[in-house]
N, CA, C and O of each residue as an XYZ file, in Angstrom:
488
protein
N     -10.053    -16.262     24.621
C      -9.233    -15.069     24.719
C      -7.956    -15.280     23.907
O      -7.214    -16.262     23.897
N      -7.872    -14.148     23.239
C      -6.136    -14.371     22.310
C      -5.449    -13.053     22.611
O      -5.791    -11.904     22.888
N      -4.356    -13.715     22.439
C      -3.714    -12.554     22.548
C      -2.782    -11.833     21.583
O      -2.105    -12.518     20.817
N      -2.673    -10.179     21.555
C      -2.322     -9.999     20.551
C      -1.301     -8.625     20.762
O      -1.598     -7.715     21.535
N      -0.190     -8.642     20.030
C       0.509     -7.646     20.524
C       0.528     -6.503     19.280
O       1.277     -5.540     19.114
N      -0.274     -6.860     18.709
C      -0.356     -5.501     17.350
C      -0.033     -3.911     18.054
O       0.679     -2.988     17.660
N      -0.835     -4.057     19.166
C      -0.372     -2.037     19.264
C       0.635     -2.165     19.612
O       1.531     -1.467     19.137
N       0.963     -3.406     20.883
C       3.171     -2.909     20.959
C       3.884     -2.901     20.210
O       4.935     -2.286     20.390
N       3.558     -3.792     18.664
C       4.383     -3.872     17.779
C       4.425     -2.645     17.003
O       5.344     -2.318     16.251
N       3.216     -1.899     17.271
C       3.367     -0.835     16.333
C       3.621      0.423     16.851
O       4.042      1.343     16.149
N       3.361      0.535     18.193
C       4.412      1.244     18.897
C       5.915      1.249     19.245
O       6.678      2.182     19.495
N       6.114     -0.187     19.178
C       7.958     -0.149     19.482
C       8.536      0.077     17.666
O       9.621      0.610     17.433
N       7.789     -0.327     16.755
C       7.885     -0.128     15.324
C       8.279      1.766     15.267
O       9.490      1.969     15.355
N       7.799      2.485     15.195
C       7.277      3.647     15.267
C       8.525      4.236     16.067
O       9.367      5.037     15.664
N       8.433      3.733     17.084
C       9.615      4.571     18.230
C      11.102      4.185     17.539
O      11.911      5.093     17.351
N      11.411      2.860     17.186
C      12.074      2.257     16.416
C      12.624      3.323     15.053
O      13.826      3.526     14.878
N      11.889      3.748     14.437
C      11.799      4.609     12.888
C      12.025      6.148     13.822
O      12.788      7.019     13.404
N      11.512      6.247     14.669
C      11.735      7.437     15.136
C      12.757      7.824     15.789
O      13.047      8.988     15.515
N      13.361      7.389     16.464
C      14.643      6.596     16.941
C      16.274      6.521     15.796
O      17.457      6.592     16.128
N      15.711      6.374     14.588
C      16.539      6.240     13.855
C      16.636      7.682     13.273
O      17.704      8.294     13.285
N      15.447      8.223     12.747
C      15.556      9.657     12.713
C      16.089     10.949     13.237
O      16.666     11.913     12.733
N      15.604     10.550     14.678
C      16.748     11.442     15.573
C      18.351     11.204     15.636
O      19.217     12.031     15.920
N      18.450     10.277     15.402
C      20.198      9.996     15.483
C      20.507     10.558     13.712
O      21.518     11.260     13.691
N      20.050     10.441     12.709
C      20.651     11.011     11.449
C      20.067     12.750     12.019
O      20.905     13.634     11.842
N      19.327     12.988     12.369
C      19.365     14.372     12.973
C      20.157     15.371     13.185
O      20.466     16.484     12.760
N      20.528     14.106     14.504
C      21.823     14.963     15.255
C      23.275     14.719     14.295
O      24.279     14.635     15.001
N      23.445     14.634     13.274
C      24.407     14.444     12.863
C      24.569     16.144     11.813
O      25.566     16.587     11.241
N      23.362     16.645     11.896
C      23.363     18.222     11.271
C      23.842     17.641      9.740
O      24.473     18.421      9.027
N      23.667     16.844      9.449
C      24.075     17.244      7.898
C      23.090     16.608      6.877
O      23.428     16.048      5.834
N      21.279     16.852      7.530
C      20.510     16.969      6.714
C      19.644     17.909      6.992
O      19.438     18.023      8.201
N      18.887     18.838      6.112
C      18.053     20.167      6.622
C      16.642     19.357      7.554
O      16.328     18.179      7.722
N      16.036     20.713      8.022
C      15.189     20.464      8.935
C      14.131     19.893      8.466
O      13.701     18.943      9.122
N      13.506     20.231      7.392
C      12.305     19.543      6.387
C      12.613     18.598      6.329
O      11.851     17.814      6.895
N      13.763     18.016      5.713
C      13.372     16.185      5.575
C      13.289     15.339      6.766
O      12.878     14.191      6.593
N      13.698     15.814      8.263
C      13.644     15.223      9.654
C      11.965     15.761      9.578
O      11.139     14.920      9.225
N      11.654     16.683      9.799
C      10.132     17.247      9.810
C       9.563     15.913      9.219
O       9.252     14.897      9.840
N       9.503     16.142      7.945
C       8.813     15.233      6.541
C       8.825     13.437      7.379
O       7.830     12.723      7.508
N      10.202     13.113      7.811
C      10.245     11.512      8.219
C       9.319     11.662      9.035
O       8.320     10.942      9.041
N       9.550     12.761      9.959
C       8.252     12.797     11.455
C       7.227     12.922     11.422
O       6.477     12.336     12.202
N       6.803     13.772     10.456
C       5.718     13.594      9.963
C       4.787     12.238      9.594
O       3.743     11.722      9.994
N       5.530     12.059      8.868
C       5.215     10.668      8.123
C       4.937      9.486      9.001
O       4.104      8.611      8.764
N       5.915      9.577     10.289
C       5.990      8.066     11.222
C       4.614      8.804     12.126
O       3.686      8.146     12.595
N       4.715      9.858     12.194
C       3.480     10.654     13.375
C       1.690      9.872     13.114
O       0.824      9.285     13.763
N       2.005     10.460     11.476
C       0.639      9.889     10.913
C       0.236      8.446     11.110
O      -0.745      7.920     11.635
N       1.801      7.774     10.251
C       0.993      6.502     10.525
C       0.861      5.670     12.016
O       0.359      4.570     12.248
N       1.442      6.536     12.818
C       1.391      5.712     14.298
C       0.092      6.208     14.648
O      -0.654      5.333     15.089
N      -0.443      7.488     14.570
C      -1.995      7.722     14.686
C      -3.191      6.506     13.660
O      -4.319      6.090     13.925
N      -2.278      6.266     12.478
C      -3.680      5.918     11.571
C      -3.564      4.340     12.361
O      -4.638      3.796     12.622
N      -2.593      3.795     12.644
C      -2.198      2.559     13.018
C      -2.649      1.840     14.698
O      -2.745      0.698     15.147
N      -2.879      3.556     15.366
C      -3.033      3.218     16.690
C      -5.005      3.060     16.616
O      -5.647      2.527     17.521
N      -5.564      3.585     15.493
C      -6.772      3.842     15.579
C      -7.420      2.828     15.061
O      -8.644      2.723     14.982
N      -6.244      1.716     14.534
C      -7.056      0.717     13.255
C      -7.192      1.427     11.939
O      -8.361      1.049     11.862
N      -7.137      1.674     11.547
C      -7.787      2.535     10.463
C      -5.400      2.545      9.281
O      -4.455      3.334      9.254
N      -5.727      1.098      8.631
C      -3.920      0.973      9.014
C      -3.652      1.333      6.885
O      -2.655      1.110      6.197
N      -5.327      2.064      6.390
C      -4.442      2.737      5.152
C      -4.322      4.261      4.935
O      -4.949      5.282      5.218
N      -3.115      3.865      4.243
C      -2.586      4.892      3.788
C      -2.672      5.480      2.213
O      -3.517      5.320      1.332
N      -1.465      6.202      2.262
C      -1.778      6.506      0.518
C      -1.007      5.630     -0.051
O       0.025      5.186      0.453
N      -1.521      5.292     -1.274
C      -1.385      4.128     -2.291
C      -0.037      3.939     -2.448
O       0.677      4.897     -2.745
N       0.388      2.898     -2.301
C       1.595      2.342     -3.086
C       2.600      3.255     -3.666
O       3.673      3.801     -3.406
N       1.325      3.093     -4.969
C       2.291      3.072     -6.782
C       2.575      4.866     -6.209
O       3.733      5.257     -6.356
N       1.550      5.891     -5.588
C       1.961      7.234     -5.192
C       3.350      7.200     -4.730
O       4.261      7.543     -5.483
N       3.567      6.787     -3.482
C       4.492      6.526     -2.316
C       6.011      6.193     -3.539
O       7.069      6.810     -3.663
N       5.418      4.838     -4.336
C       6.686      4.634     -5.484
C       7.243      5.849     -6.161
O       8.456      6.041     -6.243
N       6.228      6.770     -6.705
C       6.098      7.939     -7.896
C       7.110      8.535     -7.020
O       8.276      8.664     -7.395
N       6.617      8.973     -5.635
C       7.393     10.179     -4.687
C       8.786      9.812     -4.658
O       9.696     10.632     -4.777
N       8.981      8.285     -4.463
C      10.076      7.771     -3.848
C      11.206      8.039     -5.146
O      12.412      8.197     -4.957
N      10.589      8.051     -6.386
C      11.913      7.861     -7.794
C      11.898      9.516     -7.922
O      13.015      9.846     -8.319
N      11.010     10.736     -7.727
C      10.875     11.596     -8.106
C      12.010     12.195     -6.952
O      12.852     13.005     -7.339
N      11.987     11.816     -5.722
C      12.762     11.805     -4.905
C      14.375     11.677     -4.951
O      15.183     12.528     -4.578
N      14.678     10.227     -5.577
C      15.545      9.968     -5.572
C      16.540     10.573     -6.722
O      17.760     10.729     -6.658
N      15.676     10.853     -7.750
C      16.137     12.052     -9.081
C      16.677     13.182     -8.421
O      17.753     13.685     -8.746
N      15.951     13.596     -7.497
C      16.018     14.849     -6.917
C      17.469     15.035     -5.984
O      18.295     15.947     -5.953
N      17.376     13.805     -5.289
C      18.559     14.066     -4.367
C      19.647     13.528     -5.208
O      20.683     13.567     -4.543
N      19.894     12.958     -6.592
C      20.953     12.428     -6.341
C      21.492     13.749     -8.072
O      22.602     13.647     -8.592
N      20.652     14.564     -8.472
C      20.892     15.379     -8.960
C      22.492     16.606     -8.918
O      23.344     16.893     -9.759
N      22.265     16.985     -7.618
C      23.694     17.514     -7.195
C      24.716     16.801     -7.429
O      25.656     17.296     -8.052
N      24.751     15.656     -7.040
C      25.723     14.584     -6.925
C      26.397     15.112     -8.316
O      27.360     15.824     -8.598
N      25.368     14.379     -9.058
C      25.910     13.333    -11.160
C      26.416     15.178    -11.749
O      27.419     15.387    -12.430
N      25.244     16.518    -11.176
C      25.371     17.682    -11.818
C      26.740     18.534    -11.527
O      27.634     19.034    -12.210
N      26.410     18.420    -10.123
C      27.373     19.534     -9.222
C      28.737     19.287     -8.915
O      29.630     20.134     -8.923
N      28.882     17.721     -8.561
C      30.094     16.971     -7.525
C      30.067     17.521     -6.391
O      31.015     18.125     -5.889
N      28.601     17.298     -5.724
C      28.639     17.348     -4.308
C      28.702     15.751     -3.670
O      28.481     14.626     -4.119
N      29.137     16.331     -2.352
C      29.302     14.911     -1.758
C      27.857     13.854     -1.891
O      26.741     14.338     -1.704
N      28.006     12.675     -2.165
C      27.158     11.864     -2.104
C      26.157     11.523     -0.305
O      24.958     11.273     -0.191
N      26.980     11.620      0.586
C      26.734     11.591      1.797
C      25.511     12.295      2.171
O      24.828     11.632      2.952
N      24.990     13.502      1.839
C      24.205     14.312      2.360
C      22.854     13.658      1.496
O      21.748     13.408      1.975
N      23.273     13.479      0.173
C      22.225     12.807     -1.002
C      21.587     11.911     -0.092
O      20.404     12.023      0.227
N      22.514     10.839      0.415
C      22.022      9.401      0.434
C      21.300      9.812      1.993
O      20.207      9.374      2.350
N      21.768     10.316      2.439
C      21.419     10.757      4.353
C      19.820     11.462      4.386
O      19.089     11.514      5.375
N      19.588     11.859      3.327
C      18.341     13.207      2.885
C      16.850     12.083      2.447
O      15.654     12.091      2.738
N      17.829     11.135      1.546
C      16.907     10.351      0.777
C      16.571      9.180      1.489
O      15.691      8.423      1.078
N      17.310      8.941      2.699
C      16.869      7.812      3.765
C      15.863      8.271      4.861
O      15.197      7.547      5.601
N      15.892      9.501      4.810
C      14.587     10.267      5.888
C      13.594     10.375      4.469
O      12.862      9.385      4.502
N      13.395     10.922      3.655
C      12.244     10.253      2.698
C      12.033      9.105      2.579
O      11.029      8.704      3.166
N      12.685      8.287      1.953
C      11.867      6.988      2.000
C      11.576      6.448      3.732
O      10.847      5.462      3.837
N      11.923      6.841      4.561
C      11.208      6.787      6.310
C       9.791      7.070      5.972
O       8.953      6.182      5.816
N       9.534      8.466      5.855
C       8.328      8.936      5.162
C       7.767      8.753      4.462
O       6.747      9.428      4.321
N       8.019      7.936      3.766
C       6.699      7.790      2.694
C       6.666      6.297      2.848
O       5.789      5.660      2.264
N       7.563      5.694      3.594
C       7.356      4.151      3.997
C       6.350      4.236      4.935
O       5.461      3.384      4.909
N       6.330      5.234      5.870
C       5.636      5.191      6.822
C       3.936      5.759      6.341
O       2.869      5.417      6.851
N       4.138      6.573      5.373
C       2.784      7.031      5.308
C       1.939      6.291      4.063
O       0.873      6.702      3.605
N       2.743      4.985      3.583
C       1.998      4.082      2.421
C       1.256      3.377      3.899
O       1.386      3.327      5.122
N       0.142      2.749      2.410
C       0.430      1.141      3.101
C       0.775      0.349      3.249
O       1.148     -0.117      2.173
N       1.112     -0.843      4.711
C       2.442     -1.355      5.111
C       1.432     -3.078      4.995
O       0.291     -3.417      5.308
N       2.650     -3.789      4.364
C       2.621     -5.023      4.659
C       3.659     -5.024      5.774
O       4.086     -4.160      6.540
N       3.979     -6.711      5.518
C       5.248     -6.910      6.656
C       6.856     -6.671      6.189
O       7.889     -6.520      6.842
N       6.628     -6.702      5.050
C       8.161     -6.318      4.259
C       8.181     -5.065      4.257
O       9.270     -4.602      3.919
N       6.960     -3.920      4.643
C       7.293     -2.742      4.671
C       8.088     -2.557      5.863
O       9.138     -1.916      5.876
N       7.541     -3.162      6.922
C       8.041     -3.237      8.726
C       9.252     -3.114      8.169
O       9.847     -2.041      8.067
N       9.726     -4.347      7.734
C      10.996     -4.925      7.759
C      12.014     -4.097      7.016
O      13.214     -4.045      7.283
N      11.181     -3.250      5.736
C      12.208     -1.883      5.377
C      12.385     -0.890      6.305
O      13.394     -0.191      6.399
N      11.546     -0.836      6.892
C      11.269      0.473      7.763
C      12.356      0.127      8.818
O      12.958      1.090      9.293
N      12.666     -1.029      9.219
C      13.711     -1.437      9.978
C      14.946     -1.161      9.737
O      15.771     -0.331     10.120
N      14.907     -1.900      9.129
C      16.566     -1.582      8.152
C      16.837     -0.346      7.867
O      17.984     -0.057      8.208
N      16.141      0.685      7.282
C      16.243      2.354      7.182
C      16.664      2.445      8.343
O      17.846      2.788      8.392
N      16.005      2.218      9.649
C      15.878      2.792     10.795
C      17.719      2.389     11.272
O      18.522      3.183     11.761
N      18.031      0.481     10.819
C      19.328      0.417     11.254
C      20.534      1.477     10.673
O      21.401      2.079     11.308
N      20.258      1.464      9.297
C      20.983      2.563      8.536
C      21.099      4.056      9.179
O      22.171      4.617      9.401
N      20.174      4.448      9.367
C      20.123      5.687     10.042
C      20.910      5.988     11.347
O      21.311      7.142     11.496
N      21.109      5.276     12.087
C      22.060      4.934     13.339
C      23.205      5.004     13.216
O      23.966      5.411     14.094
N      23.686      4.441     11.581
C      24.854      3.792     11.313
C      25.554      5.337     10.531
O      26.757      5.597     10.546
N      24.676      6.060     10.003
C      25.099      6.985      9.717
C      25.420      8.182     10.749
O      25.915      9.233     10.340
């Protein structure tokens, strides 16, 4: 007999990321889609993760989204001179999401962590 704590880890993981989401939430100064989009994202992979079944979509995709992303939010900024704050707050619930809906090694955990501490902190 062994023992193994994979589903708690990937349940307290999950609640953890989700957890962090709700607190940049409540702070109202990112729209409802990108909280949706993170929830989304942690929803799926705590289903694909609780079932075994632990892939996702590819990488190099997840990468593509993540720079196409980050163009996107930080656009206002370099164009407009909007505050940077909302940029960086918007683009930390995406990469939640699409961290969560790649596939995860253990350095993904460990980003997904750190987002999650960031998110608190904001």
């Amino acid at each position: 007999m062994t023992l193994s704590f994979h589903k708690q880890f990937v349940a307290v993981g999950h609640l953890f990321a989700a957890v962090g989401v709700g607190a940049l939430a409540t702070t109202h100064e990112v729209g409802g889609g990108y909280v949706a989009m993170a929830l989304a994202g942690l929803g799926w992979s705590a289903w694909r993760e609780w079932r075994g079944d632990g892939e996702g979509i590819p990488e190099w995709v997840a990468n593509a989204c993540m720079l196409v992303m980050l163009i996107l939010s930080l656009g206002p900024v370099l164009l407009q001179g909007a505050s940077p704050v909302r940029a960086i707050a918007q683009f930390l619930l995406v990469l939640t999401g699409l961290k969560s809906a790649a596939r995860k090694r253990d350095r993904d955990w460990m980003q997904i962590f750190v987002l999650s501490f960031f998110q608190l902190l904001s």
